[in-house]
N, C-alpha and C positions, 0 to 999 in steps of 0.2 A: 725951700726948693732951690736949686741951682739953677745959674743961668741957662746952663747947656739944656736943662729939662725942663724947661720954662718955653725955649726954643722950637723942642719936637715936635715935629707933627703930630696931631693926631689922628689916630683910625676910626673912624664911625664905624660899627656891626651891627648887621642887620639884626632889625627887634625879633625874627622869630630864632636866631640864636641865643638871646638874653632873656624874653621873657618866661623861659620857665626858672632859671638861673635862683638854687637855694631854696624852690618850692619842692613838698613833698611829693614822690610819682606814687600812682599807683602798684601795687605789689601785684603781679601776674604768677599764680602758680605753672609749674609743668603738668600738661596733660597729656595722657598717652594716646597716641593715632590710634585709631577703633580700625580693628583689622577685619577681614572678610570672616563673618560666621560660616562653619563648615557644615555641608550635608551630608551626611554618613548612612549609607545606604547596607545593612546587613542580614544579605540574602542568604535559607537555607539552604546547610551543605547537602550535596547531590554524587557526593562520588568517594570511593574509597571506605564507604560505612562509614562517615565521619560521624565523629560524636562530640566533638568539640562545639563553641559559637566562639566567634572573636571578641564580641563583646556582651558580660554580664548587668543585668539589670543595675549593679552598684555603677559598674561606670558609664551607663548610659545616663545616670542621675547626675553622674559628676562634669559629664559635658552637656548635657542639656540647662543645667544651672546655670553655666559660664554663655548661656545664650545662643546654642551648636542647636543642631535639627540631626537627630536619628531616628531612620526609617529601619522597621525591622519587618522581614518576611513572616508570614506570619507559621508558627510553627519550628521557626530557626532554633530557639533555644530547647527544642522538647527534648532531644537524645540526651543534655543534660541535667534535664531537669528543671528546666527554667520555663516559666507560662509564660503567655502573651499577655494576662494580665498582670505579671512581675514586670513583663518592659512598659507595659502603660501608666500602670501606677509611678513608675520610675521616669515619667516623661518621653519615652518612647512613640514610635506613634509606629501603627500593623500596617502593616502592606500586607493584600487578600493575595498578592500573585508577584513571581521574581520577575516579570517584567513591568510593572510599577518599578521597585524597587532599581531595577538596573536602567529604567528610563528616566527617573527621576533623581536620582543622588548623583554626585559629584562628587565623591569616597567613593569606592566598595574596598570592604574590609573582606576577607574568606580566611579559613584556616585550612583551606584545600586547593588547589590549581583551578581557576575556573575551564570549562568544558569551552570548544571552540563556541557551540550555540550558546554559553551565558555570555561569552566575549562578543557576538553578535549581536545582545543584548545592550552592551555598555553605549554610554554615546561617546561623540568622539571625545577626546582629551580628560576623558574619565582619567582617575588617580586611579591604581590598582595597590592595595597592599595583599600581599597572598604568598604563601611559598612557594618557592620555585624548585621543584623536587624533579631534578635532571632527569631519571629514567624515562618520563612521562612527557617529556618537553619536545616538538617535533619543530620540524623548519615550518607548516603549517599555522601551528599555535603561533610563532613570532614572527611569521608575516603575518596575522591578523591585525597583533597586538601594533604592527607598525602601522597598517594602513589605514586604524584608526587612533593612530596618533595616540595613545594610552600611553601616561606615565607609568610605570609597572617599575614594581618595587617591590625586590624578593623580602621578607620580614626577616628569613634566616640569618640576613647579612645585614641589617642594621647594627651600626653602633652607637654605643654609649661614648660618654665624655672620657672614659679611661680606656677607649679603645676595643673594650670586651664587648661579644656579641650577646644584649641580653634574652632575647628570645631563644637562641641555641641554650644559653647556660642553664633558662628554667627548663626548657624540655630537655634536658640530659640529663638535671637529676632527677627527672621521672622516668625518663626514658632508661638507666642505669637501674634502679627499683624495680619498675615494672618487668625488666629484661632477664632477671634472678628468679623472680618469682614464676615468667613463664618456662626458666629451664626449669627449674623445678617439675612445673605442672607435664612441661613435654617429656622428662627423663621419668617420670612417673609410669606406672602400668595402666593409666586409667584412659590416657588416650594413646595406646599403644607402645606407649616407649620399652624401655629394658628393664623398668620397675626398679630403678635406683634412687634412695632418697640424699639430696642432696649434702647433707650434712651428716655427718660421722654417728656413727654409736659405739658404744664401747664392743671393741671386737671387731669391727668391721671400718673398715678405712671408709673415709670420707669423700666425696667427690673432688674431682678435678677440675676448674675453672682454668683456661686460658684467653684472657682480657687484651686484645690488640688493641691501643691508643693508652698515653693517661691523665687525659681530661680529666674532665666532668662527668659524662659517663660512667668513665672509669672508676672516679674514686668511688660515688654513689655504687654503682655496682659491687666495688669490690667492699666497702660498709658493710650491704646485705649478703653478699656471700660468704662473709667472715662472720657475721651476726646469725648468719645458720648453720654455722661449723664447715663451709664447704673450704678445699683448696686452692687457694690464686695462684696465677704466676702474671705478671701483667709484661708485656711487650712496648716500647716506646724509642723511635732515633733521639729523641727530645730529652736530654739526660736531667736538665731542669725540671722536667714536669713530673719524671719518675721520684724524684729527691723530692717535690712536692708532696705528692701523693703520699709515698710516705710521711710524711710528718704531717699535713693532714690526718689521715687515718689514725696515728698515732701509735705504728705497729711494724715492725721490719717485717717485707714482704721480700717475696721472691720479684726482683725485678730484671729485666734485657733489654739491652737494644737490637732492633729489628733484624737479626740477624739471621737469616734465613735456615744453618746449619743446628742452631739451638731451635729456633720456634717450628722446625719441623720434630725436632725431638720431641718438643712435647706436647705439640698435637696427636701423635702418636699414640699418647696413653690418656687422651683427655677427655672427659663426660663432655665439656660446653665448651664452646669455643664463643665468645663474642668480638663483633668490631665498632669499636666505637672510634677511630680514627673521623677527626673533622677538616676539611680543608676550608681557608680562608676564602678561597673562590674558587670556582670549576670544579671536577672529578675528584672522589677521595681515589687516589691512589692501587689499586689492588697490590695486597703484600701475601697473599695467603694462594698461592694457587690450585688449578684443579686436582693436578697432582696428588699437591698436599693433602686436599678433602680426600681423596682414594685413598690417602692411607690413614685417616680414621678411623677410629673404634666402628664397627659394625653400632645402630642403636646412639652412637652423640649425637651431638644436637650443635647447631650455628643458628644465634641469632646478631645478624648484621644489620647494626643499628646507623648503619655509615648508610644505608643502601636511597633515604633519601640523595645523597650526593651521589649516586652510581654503585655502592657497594665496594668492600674491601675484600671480599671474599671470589673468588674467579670461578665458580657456582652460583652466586646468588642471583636469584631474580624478584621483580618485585610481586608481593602478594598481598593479600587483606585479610582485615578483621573475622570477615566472617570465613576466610578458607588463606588460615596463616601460613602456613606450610605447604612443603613440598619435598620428597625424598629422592637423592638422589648419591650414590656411592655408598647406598645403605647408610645415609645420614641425613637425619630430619634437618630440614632450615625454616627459619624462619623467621622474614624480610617485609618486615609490614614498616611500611615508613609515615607514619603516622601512627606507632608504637603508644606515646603517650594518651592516644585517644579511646582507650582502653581504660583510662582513672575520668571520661570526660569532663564532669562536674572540676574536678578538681585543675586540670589542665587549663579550660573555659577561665576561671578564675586568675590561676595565673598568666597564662596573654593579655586578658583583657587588663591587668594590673601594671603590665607592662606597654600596652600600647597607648592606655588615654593619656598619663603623661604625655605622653612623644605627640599626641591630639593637641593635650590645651597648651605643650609648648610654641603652638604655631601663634598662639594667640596678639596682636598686634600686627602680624606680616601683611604684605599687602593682598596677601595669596597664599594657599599653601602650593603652590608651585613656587612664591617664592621663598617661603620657608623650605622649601628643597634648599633650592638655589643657596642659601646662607646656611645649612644647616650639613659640614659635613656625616657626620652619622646617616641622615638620609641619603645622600648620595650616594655614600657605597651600595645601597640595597638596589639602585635603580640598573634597570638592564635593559629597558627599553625606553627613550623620550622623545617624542612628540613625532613619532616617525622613524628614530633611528635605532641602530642597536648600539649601546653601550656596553656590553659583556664581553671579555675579549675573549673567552673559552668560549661563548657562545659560538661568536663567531668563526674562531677556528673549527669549532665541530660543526656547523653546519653551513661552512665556508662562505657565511655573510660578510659583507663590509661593516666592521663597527665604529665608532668615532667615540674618543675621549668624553668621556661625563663631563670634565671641567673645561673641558671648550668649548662643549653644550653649552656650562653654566654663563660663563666669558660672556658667551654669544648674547645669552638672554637679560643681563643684566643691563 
């Protein structure tokens, strides 16, 4: 050792710096924060002849597993077919009356607009997931929803991680299926129609189908129209989704962009007209005017599947399951916007298959207000929070003040 280093001071260190110094620690795994179990409250539907439930006895099993409490009305699932003792056996637990149900949960799940009196039911800062089907929608209904502070959260307008809205896409392929089958059934003579079958036979031309949009509806639709021999022509601005469609389908159609001068040509000579046009948020657009319906075939038929958003048709209004139609220009319509609740069982299945994911993703949050909070896809659905309105077509049409979702979210973080 050198002298220089012989010389150096040295530094004493405190013993509780050294004496753990080269001994082995304990090994601490990661455990995950235990987030708030959810109450899920699923009262039966009361309006519109619904025949859906939001959620089936499989995924009442799959969130009650994960530790969640669902309360179900008792009688909710019968239009599809589902017992009270399928939700029991499944971990469910009956509610005798919708005010149980709407007193006690902290979810309500519906697959209909709740009625002002079930909204007077909710307590405050209830979660609401339900569609929000504009024709139906009154300044009334969204000053309830504000003054009792209800998150409400339209399901139409959830999204997924790639952006796609999944509850729209599974109801559009039924919605597009079911919508063929009931021109069929209305262009038939059995409930009055003109006694035309929609599909070709030899000798006799084949029906005419004109398909406004070319979603999801659309292709579905246009699958079974072409799988019954009938004729398409499909309309879309969206030149992307028409070049889809086709190769989807796997078949060159007749296709257009919405061009007023062509899509009155061939409503002109058309058996069915549908509209399947979807808007991102607010009013689907009307492209098809009254006009236009006047000069329709005596005997066609309009089924406007856009008519939950407002309708695309400037005739349509809205109607039900048990009284679908309405005539008007000597042309049947019909605007039932809850279309797919007509296959109920099978519908029931598909939401419920799509929304308990979106359930146990909240799993660890502190809250599922704060899984809003961090979860874009939820936020887009929301249109009313904790008092305010967040919808900006809302607001415009029924000249509310509305405030930014994510300066809500800002706020509450």
């Amino acid at each position: 050792m050198s002298s220089t280093e012989q010389d150096r001071p040295k530094v004493s260190l405190p013993d509780e710096l050294t004496s753990g110094y080269g001994q082995t620690m304990t090994e601490t795994l990661l455990v995950d924060t235990k987030g708030e179990s959810l109450f899920i409250g699923i009262p039966k539907e009361i309006t519109l002849q619904e025949r859906r439930v939001s959620l089936v006895p499989s995924g009442v099993a799959n969130l009650t597993s994960r530790g969640h409490r669902v309360l179900v009305e008792t009688g909710a699932g019968t239009p599809s077919n589902f017992t009270d003792h399928d939700y029991s056996e499944h971990g469910g637990e009956i509610a005798h009356s919708a005010m149980e149900v709407y007193m006690k949960s902290k979810i309500i799940i519906k697959v209909a607009p709740p009625t002002l009196d079930e909204i007077d039911m909710m307590q405050p800062g209830t979660i609401l997931i339900s569609p929000l089907q504009l024709p139906i929608i009154t300044s009334e209904y969204l000053f309830r929803l504000k003054h009792k502070r209800i998150v409400a959260i339209a399901m139409e307008y959830l999204r997924d991680e790639e952006g796609c809205f999944p509850i729209v896409r599974i109801m559009s392929e039924m919605a597009g299926i079911t919508a063929i089958q009931m021109a069929a059934e209305l262009l038939a003579g059995s409930r009055g129609g003109p006694g035309v079958l929609l599909g070709g036979i030899s000798g006799v031309p084949s029906a005419k189908i004109v398909i406004l949009g070319g979603g999801v509806v659309a292709e579905y639709a246009t699958r079974t129209a072409l799988g019954m021999g009938a004729e398409v022509r499909v309309f879309d601005d969206n030149i992307h989704k028409l070049m889809r469609l086709q190769n989807n389908v796997g078949c060159q159609l007749y296709t257009s962009a919405l061009n007023p001068i062509y899509l009155r040509r061939e409503l002109l000579t058309a058996d069915v007209a549908i509209g399947a046009i979807h808007s991102k948020e607010g009013r689907t657009p009307v492209v098809v005017s009254e006009d236009m319906v006047r000069g329709m075939q005596p005997g066609s038929v309009i089924i406007d599947v856009s008519i939950d958003q407002g309708g695309c048709f400037g005739t349509s209004h809205l109607t039900s399951l048990d009284n679908p139609t309405f005539v008007k220009h000597d042309v049947t319509h019909c605007c039932v916007p809850n279309i797919a609740s007509r296959v109920g069982r099978t519908a029931s299945i598909a939401v419920s298959n799509i929304l308990v994911p979106i359930l146990l993703r909240a799993d660890g949050a502190r809250s599922f207000n704060d899984f809003i909070i961090r979860n874009k896809g939820m936020r887009h659905g929301v249109y009313t929070f904790k008092g305010c309105l967040t919808n900006t077509y809302l607001g415009r049409r029924f000249e509310m003040r509305s405030t930014d979702i994510d300066l809500l979210m800002t706020s509450s973080m």
